[in-house]
C-alpha positions in Angstrom: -12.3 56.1 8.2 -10.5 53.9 5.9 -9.0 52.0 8.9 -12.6 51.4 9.9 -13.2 48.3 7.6 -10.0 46.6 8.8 -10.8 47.3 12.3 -14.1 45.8 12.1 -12.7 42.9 10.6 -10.4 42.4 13.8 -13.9 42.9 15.7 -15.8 40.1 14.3 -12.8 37.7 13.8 -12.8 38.5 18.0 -16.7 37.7 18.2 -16.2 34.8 16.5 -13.1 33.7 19.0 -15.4 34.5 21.8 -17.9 32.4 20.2 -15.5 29.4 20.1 -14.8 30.2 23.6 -18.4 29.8 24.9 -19.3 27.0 23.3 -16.1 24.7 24.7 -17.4 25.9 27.6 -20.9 25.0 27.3 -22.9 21.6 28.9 -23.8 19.4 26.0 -25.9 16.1 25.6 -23.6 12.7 24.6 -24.0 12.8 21.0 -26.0 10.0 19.1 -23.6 8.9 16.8 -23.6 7.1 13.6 -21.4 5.7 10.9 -18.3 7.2 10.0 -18.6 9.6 13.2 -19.5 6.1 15.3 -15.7 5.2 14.3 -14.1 8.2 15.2 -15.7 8.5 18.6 -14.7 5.0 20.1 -11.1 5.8 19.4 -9.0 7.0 22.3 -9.1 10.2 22.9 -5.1 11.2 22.3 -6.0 9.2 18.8 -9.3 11.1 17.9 -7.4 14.1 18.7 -4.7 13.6 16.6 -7.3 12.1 13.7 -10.0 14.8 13.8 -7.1 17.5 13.6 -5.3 15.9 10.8 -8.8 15.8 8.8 -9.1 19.8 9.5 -5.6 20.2 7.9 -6.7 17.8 4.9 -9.9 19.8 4.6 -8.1 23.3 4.5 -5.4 21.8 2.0 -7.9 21.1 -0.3 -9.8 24.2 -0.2 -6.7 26.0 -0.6 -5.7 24.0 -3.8 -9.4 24.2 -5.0 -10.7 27.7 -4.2 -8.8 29.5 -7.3 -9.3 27.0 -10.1 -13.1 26.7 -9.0 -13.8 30.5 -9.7 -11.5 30.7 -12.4 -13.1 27.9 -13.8 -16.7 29.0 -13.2 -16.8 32.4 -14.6 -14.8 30.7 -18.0 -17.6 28.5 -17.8 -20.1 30.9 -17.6 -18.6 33.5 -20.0 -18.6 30.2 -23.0 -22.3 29.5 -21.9 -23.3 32.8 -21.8 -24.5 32.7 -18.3 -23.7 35.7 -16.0 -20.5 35.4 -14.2 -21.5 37.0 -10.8 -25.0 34.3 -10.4 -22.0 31.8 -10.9 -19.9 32.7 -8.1 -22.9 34.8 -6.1 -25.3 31.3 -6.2 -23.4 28.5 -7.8 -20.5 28.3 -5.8 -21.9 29.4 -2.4 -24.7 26.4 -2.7 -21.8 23.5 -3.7 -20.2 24.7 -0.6 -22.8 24.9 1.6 -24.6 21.7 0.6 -23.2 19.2 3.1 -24.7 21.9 6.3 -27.9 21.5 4.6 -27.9 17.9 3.8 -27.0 17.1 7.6 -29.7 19.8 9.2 -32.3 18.6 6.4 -31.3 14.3 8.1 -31.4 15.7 11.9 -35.2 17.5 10.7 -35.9 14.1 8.9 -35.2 12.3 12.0 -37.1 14.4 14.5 -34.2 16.1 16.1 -35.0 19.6 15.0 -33.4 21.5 17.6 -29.7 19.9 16.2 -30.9 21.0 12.7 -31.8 24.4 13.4 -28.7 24.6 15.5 -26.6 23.8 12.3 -27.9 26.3 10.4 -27.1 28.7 13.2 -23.6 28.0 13.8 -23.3 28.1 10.0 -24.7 31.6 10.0 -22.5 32.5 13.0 -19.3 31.6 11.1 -20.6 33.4 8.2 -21.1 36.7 9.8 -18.4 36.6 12.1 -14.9 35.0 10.7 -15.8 34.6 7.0 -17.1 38.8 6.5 -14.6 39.6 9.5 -11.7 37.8 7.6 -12.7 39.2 4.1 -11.1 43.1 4.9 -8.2 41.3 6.7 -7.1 39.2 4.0 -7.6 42.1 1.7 -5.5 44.7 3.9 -2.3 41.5 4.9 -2.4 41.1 0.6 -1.4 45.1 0.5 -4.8 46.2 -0.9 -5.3 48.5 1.4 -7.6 49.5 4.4 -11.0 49.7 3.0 -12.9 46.6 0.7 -14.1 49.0 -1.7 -18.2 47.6 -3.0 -19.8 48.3 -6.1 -23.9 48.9 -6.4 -24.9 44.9 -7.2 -21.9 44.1 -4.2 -24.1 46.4 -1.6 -27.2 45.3 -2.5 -26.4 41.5 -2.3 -24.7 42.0 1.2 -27.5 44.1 2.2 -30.4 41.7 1.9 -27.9 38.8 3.0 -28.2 40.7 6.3 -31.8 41.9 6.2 -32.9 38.5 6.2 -30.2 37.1 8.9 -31.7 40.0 11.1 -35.9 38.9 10.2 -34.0 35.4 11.6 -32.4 36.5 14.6 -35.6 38.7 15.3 -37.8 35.6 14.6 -35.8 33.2 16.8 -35.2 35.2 20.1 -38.2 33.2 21.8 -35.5 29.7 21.0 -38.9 29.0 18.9 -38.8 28.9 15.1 -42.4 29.8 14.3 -43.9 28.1 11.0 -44.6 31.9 9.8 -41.2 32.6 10.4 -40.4 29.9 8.1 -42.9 30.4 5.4 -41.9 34.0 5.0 -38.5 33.6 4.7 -38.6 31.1 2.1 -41.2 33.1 0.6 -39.1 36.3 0.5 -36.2 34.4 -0.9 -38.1 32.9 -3.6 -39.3 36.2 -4.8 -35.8 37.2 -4.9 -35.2 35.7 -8.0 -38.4 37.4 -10.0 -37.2 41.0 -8.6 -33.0 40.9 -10.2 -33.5 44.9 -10.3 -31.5 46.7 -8.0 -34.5 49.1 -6.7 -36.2 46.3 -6.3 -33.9 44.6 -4.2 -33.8 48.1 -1.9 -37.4 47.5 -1.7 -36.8 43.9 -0.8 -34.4 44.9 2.2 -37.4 47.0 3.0 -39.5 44.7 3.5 -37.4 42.0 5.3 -36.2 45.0 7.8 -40.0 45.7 8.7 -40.9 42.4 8.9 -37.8 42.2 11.5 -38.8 45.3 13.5 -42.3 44.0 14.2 -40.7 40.7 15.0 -38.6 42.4 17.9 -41.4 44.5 19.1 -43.5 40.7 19.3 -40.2 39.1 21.2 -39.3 42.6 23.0 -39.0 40.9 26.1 -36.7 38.3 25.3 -34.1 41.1 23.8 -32.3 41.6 27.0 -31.9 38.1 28.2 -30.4 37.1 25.1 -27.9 39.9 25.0 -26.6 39.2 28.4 -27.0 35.0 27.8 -23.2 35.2 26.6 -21.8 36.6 29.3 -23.7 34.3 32.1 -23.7 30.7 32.5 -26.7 28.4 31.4 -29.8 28.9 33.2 -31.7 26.1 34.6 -34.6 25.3 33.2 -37.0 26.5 35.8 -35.4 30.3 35.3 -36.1 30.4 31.9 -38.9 32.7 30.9 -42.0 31.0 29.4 -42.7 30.8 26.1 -45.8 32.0 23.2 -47.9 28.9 22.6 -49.3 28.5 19.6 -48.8 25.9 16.2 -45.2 26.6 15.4 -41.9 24.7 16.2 -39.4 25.3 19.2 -36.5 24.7 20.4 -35.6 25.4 24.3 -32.4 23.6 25.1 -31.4 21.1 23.9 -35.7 19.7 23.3 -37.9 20.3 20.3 -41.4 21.3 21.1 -44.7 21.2 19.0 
C-alpha cells in the first residue's frame, strides 16, 4: 500500500503527458496576438523555437533559485508578525504565483473572449491536478523519503475541499457551458471558507460542495459519456455535437462564447 502513492504519482504525471499529447494534436484558431507575444510570433519559426525554449529554461532557473528562499522567507516573516505560517504558504504564496493566469483570463473576459479565459483557468487546473499533485509523491520518493507522502489533519482537509470544488467544476462544465449559478456558488462557497477555519466545519464544507456536484452530474448526465470518450476520438464537427440547455448563463462550445 505504501507503493500506492508513488504509483499514482507515475499515473497522473502520465495523464498529464497524454494531455500534452492531445492538445499538440488538436485544430486551433490563429491566435490574435498582441505586444510582447506580437514580437515573438513574426520571428521565424527555427528562431521562435529556439527563443520560446530558452525563456522556459530562464523561467525554471528562476523558480528553482526562488522557490526555497520564498518559503523560508515567508514563514520567518510570518512567525516575526505573528501571522500563521501555513495561511502564508497555503494562501500567500499560491496567489503570487498564480496571479499572472488570473490577470490574463480576467483581460481575455474583459475583452469578450470568454471561451480563452475560461480555457486558462482550465489548463491551469489540469496542470494542477495532474503533474503538480502527480509530481509531489515522486519528488518525495527520488529525495529518499520514502513511498508514501505522509498528511496531517489541516493537510487532508485542505486537499480535500481543493478537490470538492474542482469536482462541483468539472460537474458544472460538462455541458462546455459555465452557468452564472455555477459561478455564483462557487465564489460563494469559497468566500465562506474563510468564516468557517474549523476543521469540522471544513468536513461539512466538502459536504456541501460534493452534493452540490452530484446534483450537477445528475442535471449534465447525459453529457458524462461523451466527455469521457472525447479524449480518445478526434474533434467532432459541429453538427454532431449534442445540443445544449438554454437559459441566462454563459457558454463556451468550441472555440465561440455564447450568451
Amino acid at each position: 500500500m505504501r507503493w500506492a502513492v508513488s504509483v499514482l504519482g507515475f499515473g497522473l504525471l502520465g495523464f498529464f503527458g497524454f494531455y500534452l499529447w492531445k492538445v499538440s494534436r488538436s485544430e486551433v484558431a490563429e491566435p490574435d496576438l498582441a505586444g510582447p507575444a506580437a514580437v515573438i510570433g513574426e520571428l521565424p519559426q527555427h528562431a521562435r523555437r529556439i527563443l520560446v525554449v530558452g525563456l522556459v529554461l530562464f523561467a525554471a532557473a528562476v523558480i528553482l533559485a526562488c522557490a526555497e528562499p520564498l518559503a523560508h522567507n515567508l514563514i520567518a516573516a510570518g512567525t516575526e508578525l505573528g501571522i500563521d505560517e501555513f495561511l502564508l504558504v497555503q494562501w500567500l504564496a499560491p496567489l503570487a504565483s498564480e496571479a499572472p493566469e488570473f490577470i490574463v483570463a480576467i483581460l481575455f473576459a474583459v475583452r469578450g473572449n470568454g471561451a480563452a479565459a475560461i480555457g486558462t483557468l482550465i489548463s491551469s487546473k489540469v496542470n494542477q491536478w495532474t503533474m503538480l499533485v502527480g509530481s509531489l509523491p515522486v519528488a518525495y520518493l527520488l529525495g529518499g523519503g520514502g513511498a508514501a507522502l505522509h498528511l496531517d489533519g489541516r493537510q487532508v482537509e485542505e486537499f480535500l475541499l481543493t478537490a470538492t470544488q474542482t469536482l462541483l467544476g468539472v460537474a458544472a462544465l460538462l455541458a462546455l457551458r459555465f452557468p452564472r449559478w455555477a459561478a455564483w456558488t462557487l465564489l460563494g462557497l469559497f468566500a465562506v471558507q474563510f468564516a468557517l477555519p474549523g476543521q469540522e466545519a471544513r468536513y461539512v464544507l466538502c459536504g456541501v460542495y460534493a452534493v452540490i456536484a452530484v446534483a450537477a452530474f445528475v442535471r449534465n448526465r447525459r453529457h458524462i459519456l461523451p466527455t469521457l470518450a472525447a479524449p480518445f476520438r478526434g474533434a467532432p464537427d459541429d453538427d454532431d455535437q449534442p445540443p445544449r440547455e438554454g437559459g441566462e448563463q454563459v457558454g463556451v462550445t468550441g472555440s465561440c462564447f455564447l450568451r
